[in-house]
N, C-alpha and C positions, 0 to 999 in steps of 0.2 A: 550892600552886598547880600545881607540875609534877605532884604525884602527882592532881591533878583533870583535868589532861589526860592523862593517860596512861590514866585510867579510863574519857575518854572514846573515845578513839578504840581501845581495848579492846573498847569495846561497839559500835561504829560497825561493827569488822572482824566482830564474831559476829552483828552484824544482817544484813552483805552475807556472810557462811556461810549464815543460815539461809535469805534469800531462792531463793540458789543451791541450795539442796537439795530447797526447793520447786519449782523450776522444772524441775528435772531430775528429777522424780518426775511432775511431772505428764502428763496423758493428751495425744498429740498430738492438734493439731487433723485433721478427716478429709483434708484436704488433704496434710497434713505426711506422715499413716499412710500416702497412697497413692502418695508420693514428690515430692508438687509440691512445690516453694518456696512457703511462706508470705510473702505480702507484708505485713504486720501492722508496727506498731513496732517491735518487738524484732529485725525481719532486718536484715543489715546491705544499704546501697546498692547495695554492692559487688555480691551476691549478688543481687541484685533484678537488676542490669544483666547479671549474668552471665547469667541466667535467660533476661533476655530476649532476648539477643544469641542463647543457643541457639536459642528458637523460630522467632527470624527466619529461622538455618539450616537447622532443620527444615524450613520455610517452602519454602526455594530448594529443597532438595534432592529433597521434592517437584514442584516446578517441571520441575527437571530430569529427572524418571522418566519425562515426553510423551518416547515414541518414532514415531519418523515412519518407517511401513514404505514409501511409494513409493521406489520407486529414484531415483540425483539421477542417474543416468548409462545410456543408452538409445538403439536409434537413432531418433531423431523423426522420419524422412524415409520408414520402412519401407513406410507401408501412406498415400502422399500421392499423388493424380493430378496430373500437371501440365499437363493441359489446358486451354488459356488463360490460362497465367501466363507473367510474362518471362523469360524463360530465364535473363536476367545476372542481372536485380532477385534471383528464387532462391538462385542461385549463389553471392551476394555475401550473404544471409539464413540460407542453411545452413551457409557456411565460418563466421560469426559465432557460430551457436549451437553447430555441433559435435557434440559427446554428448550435451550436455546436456538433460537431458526437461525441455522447455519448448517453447514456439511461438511463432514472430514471425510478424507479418500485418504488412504492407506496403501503405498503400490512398495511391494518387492523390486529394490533398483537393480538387483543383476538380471532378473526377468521379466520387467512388465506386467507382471501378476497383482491384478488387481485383489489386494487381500480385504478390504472392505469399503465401501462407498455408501455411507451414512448421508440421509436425502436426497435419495436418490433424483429425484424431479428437479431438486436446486442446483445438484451435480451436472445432470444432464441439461441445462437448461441450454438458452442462445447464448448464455454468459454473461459478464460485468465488467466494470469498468478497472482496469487488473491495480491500478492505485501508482502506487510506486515500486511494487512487483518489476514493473515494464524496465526499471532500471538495470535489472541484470542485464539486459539485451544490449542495453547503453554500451554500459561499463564492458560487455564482451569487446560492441565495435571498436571504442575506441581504444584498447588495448590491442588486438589484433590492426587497424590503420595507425598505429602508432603516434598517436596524439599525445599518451601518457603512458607511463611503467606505473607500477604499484607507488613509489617515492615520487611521482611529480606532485606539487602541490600547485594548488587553483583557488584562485582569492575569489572567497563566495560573499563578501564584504568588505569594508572599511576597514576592518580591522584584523581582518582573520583569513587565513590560508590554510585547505585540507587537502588530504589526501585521499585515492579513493575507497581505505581501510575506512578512515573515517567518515566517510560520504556514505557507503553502505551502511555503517552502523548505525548513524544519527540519521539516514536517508532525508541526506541535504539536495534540497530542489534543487538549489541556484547553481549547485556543481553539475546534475546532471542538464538544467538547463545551457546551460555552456558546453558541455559534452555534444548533445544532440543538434546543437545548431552549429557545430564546428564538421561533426559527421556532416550534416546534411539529411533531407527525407529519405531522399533515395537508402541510404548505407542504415540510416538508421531501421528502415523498411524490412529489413534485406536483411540484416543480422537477427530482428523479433520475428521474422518468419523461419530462420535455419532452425531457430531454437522450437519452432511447435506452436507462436501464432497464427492464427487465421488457418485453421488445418483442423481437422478431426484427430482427435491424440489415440483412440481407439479403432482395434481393427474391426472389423466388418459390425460395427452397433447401430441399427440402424435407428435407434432414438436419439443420437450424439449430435449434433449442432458444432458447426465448426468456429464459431467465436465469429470476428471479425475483426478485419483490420483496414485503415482508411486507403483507398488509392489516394489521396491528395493529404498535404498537411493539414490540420486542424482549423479552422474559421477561427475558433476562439482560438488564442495564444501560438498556433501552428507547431512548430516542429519541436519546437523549447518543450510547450506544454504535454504536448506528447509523450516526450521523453523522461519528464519526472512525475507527469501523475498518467499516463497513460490515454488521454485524452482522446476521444473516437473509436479507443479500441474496447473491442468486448472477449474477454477468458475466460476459458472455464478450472474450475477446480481440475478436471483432468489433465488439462493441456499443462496447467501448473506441476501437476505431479510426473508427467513424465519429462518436464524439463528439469527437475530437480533431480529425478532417480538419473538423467544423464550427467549432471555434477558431480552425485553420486558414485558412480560406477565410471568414469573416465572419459565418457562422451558417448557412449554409447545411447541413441534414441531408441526406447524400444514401443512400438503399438501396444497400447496395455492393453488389457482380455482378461476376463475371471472363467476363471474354470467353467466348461460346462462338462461334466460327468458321463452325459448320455451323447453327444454327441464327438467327445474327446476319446473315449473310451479311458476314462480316469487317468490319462496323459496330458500334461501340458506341454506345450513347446513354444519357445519364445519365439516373439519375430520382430525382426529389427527392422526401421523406420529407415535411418541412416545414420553413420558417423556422423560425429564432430567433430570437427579439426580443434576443441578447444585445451588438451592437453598442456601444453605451456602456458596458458593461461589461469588454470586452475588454483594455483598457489594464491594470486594474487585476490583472486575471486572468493577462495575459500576463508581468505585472510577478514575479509570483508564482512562477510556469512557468520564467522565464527566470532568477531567480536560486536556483532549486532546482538548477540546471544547472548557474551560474557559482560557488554558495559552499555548497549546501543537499548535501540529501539525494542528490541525481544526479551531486554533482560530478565522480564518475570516467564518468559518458559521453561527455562533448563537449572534454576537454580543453581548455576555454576557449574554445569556441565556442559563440559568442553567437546565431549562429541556428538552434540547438537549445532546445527549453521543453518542460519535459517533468516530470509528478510518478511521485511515487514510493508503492509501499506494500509493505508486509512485514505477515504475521502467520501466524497459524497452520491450517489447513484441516483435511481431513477428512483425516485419517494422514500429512498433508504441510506441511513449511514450504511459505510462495505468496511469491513474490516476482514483484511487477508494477512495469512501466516504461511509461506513458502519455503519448506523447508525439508530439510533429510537429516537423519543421526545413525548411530552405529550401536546395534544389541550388544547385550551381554556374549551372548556367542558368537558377534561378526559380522549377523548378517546385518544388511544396510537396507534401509527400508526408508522411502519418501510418506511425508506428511502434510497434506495440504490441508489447511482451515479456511473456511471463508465464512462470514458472521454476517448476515443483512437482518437492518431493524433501527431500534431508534438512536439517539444522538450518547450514550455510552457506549457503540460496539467502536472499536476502533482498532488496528493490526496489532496494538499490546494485547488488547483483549485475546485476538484470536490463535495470539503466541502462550497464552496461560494454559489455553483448553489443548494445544498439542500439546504443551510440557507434559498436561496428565498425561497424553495417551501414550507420549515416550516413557514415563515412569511407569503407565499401566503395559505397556506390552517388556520392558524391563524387568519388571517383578511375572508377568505370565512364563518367561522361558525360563527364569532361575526355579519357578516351581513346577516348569516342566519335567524336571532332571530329578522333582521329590515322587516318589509314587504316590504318595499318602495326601498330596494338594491335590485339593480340587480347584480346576477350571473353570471359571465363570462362563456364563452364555448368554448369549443376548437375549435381552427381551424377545419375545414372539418368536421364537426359533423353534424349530421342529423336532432341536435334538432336547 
C-alpha cells in the first residue's frame, strides 16, 4: 500500500517536471515578446495590478508634461487708461491684484458703470475659455425647462446624490454634465447667449471682442463638456460682469460704459441691453452663489461673509492655467457692485486663487465707503493716476 503511494505521487512530481519544461520552451505570446504583461490565466494578480498601477502613472506623468509658458507675474496696470474710472474703486482693485497677470473689472450692478477695469488688454481681449463659470447658464436652463427645482437631487456617483446648492458650491462636473445633455445644444445655446455669451457686453467700445460661442457641440466631449468646463467657448471678464450685476440687481442687463466726462457732459445714463425673465429663479441661484462662498469652492474670498455669492472655475487655456472669480456683493451703504477676476499663468492660479484677490477688493472698497463718511481719511489712489 505505501509503496503504491509512493509510486504515485513519483509520477504526479514527473508529470508537473514535464508540464514545466513545456511551458518554458514554449514560444511567447506577441505581447509577452514585445514586453507587455500578459493578462491570460497563468499571470499572477499581483502582476496584473502591478501593471496596471504603472499605466495609471504613466497616465499622470503625462498629464503633468502640459507646460503653461504665460508668465503668472507682470505688470497688469502698464498699458491701462484711466479715464473715467474711480480713482479709489482702482486703487483698492490694483493693491488687490498686485503682480499678478490677471484683471479685475468692477461694474455698478444698478447701472452698468464700469467703475474700474484693471488690464485693460487682458479685459478687452477675444476672451477665454469661461471654466465652469458657463455653469450658471446650465443651472438657469434647466430650472426654467423644468428638469429640476432647487431640492431635486442628481446621483453624480455611486455613492452620492446632490443638489444644485451643492453642485454650485463644490462645482460638480458630472451634475452639470447630465444637466446639459438632458437640455440638449440647442436650449443649452440659447440660455448662455440671453445671459451675454457670444455678444459685446459693452456699449459702442470699439476695442471689445465679442467672445465666442460654438454653432455646433464640441468635437471633444460635445455638449456634457461644454456645460461643466465651458468647452469651445471664449468670455470675457466683461460679459462675466454684466452677467453678474444682472443677478445682482433682478435681471436687469445693462451695456456697461465708463464715464466719458468730455463727451457725457459729466452725466451718465444707463442703458439697458435687455430683461431677464430670471426672477423666480433667483433664490435658487443665489442659494448656490452664496454657499460656494460660505463652505464651497470661493470659501477663501469672503471670510464668512455672507453678502458675497460668487462662482468659481479653474482649468486649462491656451498655454495658460485660467482661474475665474464671478461674482457680486453688497457695500456697506447698499450699493451692489459686480466683481470679476480672471488670473492666466502658471499651474497655482486656479478660481480659489481668483476668489482670494476679490475678497481684497470687497474688503478694500468696504473699508473705502466707511472712510468716506470720515473727513479726516484719506483715499488711496492708484498708481499712475493723474489725481
Amino acid at each position: 500500500m505505501q509503496g503504491r503511494q509512493r509510486r504515485r505521487c513519483g509520477d504526479f512530481l514527473l508529470l508537473c517536471l514535464l508540464i514545466g519544461l513545456l511551458a518554458g520552451s514554449a514560444p511567447l505570446p506577441a505581447q509577452e515578446a514585445a514586453g507587455q504583461p500578459r493578462r491570460g490565466r497563468g499571470q499572477p494578480l499581483l502582476v496584473a495590478a502591478a501593471a496596471q498601477s504603472q499605466k495609471k502613472t504613466s497616465s499622470r506623468r503625462r498629464r503633468r508634461r502640459v507646460r503653461f509658458s504665460v508668465p503668472s507675474y507682470v505688470n497688469p496696470t502698464r498699458k491701462d487708461r484711466m479715464e473715467g474710472e474711480d480713482p479709489a474703486v482702482r486703487a483698492v482693485a490694483v493693491q488687490a491684484l498686485g503682480r499678478t497677470n490677471g484683471s479685475v473689472v468692477v461694474v455698478e450692478a444698478e447701472t452698468g458703470r464700469m467703475l474700474t477695469v484693471v488690464n485693460q488688454p487682458l479685459a478687452f481681449s477675444a476672451g477665454f475659455k469661461p471654466c465652469s463659470t458657463i455653469k450658471l447658464a446650465v443651472a438657469l436652463g434647466a430650472l426654467e425647462e423644468g428638469l429640476i427645482t432647487g431640492d431635486t437631487l442628481l446621483r453624480v456617483s455611486a455613492y452620492q446624490s446632490i443638489n444644485l446648492t451643492e453642485a454650485l458650491a463644490y462645482s460638480n462636473n458630472r451634475f452639470f454634465e447630465v444637466l446639459g445633455k438632458r437640455l440638449g445644444f440647442e436650449k443649452v445655446s440659447a440660455y448662455a447667449r440671453r445671459l451675454g455669451f457670444g455678444e459685446r457686453a459693452g456699449y459702442l467700445m470699439e476695442d471689445e471682442y465679442p467672445g465666442a460661442f460654438p454653432a455646433q457641440p464640441p468635437a471633444k466631449g460635445g455638449v456634457g463638456r461644454l456645460s461643466s468646463f465651458g468647452e469651445e467657448v471664449k468670455a470675457t471678464p466683461l460679459q462675466l460682469a454684466a452677467m453678474m450685476a444682472a443677478f445682482a440687481n433682478g435681471g436687469t442687463l445693462y451695456y456697461l460704459q465708463v464715464p466719458r466726462p468730455k463727451e457725457q457732459g459729466g452725466r451718465f445714463k444707463p442703458r439697458v441691453k435687455r430683461h431677464l425673465p430670471i426672477q423666480r429663479w433667483l433664490p435658487e441661484l443665489r442659494a448656490g452663489l452664496q454657499a460656494a462662498v460660505i463652505f464651497g469652492t470661493a470659501r477663501s474670498s469672503a471670510e464668512g461673509d455672507e453678502r458675497i455669492l460668487g462662482k468659481t472655475g479653474t482649468c486649462a487655456g491656451e498655454r495658460a492655467k485660467l482661474g475665474w472669480f464671478a461674482s457680486y456683493g453688497e457695500l456697506p451703504t447698499g450699493k451692489r457692485v459686480a466683481v470679476v477676476v480672471l488670473l492666466r499663468g502658471g499651474r497655482s492660479f486656479s478660481g480659489g486663487k481668483a476668489a482670494e484677490v476679490a475678497g481684497k477688493v470687497y474688503r478694500g472698497l468696504s473699508r473705502k465707503f466707511l472712510l468716506a463718511n470720515d473727513p479726516q481719511a484719506s483715499v488711496p489712489v492708484a498708481p499712475g493716476s493723474n489725481q
